[in-house]
mmCIF file of the C-alpha atoms, coordinates in Angstrom:
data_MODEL
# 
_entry.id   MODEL 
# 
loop_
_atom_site.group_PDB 
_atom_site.id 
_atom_site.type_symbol 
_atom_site.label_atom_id 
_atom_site.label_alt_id 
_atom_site.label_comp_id 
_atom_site.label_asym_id 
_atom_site.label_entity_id 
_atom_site.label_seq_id 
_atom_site.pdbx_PDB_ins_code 
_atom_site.Cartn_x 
_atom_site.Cartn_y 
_atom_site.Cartn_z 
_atom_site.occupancy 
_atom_site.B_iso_or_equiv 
_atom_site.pdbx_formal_charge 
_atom_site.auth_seq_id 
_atom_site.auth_comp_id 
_atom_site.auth_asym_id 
_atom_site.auth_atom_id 
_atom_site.pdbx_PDB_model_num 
ATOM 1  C CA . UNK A 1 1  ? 24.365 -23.095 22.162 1.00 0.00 ? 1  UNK A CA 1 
ATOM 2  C CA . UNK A 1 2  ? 22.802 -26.562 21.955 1.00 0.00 ? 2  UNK A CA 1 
ATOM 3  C CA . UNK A 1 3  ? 24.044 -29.408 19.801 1.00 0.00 ? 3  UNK A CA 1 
ATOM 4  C CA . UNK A 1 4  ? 21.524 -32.016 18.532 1.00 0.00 ? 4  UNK A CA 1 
ATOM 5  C CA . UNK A 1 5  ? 23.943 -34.658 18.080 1.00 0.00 ? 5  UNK A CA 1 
ATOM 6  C CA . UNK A 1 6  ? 22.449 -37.265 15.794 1.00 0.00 ? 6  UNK A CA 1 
ATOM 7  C CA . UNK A 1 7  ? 21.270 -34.403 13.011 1.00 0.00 ? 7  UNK A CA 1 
ATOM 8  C CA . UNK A 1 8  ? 23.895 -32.219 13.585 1.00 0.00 ? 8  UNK A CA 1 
ATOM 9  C CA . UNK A 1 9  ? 21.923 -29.769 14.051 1.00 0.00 ? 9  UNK A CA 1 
ATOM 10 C CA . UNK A 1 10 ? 22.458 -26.621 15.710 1.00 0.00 ? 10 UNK A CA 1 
ATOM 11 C CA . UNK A 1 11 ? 19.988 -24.647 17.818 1.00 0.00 ? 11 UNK A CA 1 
ATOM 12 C CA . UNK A 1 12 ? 20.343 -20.999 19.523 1.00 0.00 ? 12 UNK A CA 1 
ATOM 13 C CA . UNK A 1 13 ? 17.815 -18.720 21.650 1.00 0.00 ? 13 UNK A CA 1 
ATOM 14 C CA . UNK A 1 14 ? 16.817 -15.145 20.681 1.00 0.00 ? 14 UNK A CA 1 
ATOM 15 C CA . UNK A 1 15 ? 19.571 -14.463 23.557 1.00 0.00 ? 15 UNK A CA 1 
ATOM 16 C CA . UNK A 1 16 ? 22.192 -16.366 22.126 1.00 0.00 ? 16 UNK A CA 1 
ATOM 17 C CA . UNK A 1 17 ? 21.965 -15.440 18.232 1.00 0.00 ? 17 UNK A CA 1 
ATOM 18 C CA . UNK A 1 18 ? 21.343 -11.799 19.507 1.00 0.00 ? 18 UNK A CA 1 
ATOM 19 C CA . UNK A 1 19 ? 24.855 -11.756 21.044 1.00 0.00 ? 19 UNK A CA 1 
ATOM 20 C CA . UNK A 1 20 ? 26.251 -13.855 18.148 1.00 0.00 ? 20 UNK A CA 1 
ATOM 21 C CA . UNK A 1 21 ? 24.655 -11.025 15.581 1.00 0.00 ? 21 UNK A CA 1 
ATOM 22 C CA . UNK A 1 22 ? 25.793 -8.025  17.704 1.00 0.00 ? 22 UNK A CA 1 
ATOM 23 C CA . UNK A 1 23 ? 22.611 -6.864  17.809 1.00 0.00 ? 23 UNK A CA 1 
ATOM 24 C CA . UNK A 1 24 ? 19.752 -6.765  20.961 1.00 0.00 ? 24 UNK A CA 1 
ATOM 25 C CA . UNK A 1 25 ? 16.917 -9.439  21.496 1.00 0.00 ? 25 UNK A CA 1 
ATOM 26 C CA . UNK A 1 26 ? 14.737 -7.114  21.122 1.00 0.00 ? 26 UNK A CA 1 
ATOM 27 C CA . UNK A 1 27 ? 15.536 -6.482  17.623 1.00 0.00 ? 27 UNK A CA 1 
ATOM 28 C CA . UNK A 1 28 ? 15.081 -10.059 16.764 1.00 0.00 ? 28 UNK A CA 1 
ATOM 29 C CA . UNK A 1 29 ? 11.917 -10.087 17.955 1.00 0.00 ? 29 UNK A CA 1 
ATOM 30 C CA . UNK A 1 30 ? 10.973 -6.960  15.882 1.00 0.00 ? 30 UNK A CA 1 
ATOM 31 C CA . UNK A 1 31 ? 12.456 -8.821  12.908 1.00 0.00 ? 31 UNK A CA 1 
ATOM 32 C CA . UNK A 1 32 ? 10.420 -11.997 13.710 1.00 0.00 ? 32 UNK A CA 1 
ATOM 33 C CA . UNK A 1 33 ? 7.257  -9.435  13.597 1.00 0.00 ? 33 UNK A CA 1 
ATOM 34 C CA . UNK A 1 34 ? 8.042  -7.727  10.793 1.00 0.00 ? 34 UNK A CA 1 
ATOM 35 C CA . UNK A 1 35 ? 9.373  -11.106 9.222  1.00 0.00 ? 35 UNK A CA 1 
ATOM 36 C CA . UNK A 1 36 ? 12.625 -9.778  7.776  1.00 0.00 ? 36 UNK A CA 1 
ATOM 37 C CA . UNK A 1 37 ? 14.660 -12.323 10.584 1.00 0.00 ? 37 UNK A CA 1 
ATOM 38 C CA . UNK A 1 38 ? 16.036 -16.024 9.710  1.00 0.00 ? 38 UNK A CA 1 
ATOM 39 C CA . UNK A 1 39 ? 13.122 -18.506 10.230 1.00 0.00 ? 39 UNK A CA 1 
ATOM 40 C CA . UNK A 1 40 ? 12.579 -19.549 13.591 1.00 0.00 ? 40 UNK A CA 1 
ATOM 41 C CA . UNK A 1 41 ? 11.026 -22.442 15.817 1.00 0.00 ? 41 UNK A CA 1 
ATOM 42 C CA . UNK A 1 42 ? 8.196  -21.306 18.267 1.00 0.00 ? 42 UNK A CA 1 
ATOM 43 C CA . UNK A 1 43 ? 7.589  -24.245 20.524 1.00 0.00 ? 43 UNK A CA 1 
ATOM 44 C CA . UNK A 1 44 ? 3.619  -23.194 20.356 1.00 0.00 ? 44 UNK A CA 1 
ATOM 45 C CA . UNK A 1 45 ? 1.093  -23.503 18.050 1.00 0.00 ? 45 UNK A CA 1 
ATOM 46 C CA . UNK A 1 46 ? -0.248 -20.299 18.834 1.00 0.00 ? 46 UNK A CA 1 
ATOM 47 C CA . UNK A 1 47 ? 0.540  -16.736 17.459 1.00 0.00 ? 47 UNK A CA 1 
ATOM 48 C CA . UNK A 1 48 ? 1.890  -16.135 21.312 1.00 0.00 ? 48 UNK A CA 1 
ATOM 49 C CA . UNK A 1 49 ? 4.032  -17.996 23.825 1.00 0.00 ? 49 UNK A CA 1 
ATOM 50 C CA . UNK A 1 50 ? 5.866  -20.891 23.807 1.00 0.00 ? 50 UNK A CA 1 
ATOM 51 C CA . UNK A 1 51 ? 9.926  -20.532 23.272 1.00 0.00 ? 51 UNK A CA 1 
ATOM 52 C CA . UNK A 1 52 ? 11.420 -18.948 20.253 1.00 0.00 ? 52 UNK A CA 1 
ATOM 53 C CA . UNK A 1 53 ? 14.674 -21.281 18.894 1.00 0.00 ? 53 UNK A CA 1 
ATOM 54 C CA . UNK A 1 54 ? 16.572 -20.135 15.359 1.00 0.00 ? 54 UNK A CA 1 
ATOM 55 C CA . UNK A 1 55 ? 18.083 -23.642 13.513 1.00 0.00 ? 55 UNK A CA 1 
ATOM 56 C CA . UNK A 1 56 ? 21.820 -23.154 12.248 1.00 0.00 ? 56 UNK A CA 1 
ATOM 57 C CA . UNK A 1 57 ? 20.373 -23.824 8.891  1.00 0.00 ? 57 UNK A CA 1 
ATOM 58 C CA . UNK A 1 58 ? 17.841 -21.357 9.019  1.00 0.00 ? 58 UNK A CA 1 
ATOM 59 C CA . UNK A 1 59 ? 20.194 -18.465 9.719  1.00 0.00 ? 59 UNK A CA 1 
ATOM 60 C CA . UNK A 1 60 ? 22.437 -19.762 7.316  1.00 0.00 ? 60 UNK A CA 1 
ATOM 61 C CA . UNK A 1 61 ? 20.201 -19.270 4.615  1.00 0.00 ? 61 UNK A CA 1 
ATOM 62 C CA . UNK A 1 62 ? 19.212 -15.820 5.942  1.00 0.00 ? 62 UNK A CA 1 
ATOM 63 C CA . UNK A 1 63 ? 22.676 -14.172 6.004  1.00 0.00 ? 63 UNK A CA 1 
ATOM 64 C CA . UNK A 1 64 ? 23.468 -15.882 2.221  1.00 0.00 ? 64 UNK A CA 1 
ATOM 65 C CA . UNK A 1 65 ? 20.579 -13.754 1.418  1.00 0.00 ? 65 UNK A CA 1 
ATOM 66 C CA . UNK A 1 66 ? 21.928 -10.309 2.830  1.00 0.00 ? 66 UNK A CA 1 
ATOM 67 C CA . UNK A 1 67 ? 23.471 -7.797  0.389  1.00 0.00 ? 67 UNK A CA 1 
ATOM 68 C CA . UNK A 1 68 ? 27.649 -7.770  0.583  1.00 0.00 ? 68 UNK A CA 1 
ATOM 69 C CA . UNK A 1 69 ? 28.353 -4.442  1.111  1.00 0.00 ? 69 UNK A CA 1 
ATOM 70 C CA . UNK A 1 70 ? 31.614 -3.785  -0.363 1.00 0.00 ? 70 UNK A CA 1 
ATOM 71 C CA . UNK A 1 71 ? 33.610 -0.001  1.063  1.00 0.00 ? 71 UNK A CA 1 
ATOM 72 C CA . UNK A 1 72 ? 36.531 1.699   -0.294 1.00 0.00 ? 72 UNK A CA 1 
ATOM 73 C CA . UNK A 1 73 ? 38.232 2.300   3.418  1.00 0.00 ? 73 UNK A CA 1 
# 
């Protein structure tokens, strides 16, 4: 996890928000496809290449915006 110190700004790779999320890279990257994912940085200004980075704000927003799921266990 990087730390931007002067925005306070927080920064992970696919990797590391994978892990965070429980679920596989991979399925980031399908969600970045299929744009259902948080918003993320590419580091390109092309469609390909370049570095993928997902701001601590950006995922923020995207799990406020996920259904609660409430069970009866």
């Amino acid at each position: 996890m990087l730390t931007i110190p002067h925005e306070g700004l927080t920064i992970w790779s696919p990797d590391e928000l994978a892990e965070a999320l429980g679920v596989s890279a991979a399925t980031l990257a399908d969600w970045r496809t299929a744009r259902t994912g948080p918003e993320f940085i590419r580091t390109s200004a092309g469609q390909r290449g370049g570095r993928v980075y997902y701001t601590s704000q950006a995922v923020t927003a995207w799990l406020s915006q996920l259904p609660v799921t409430h069970t009866n266990n």
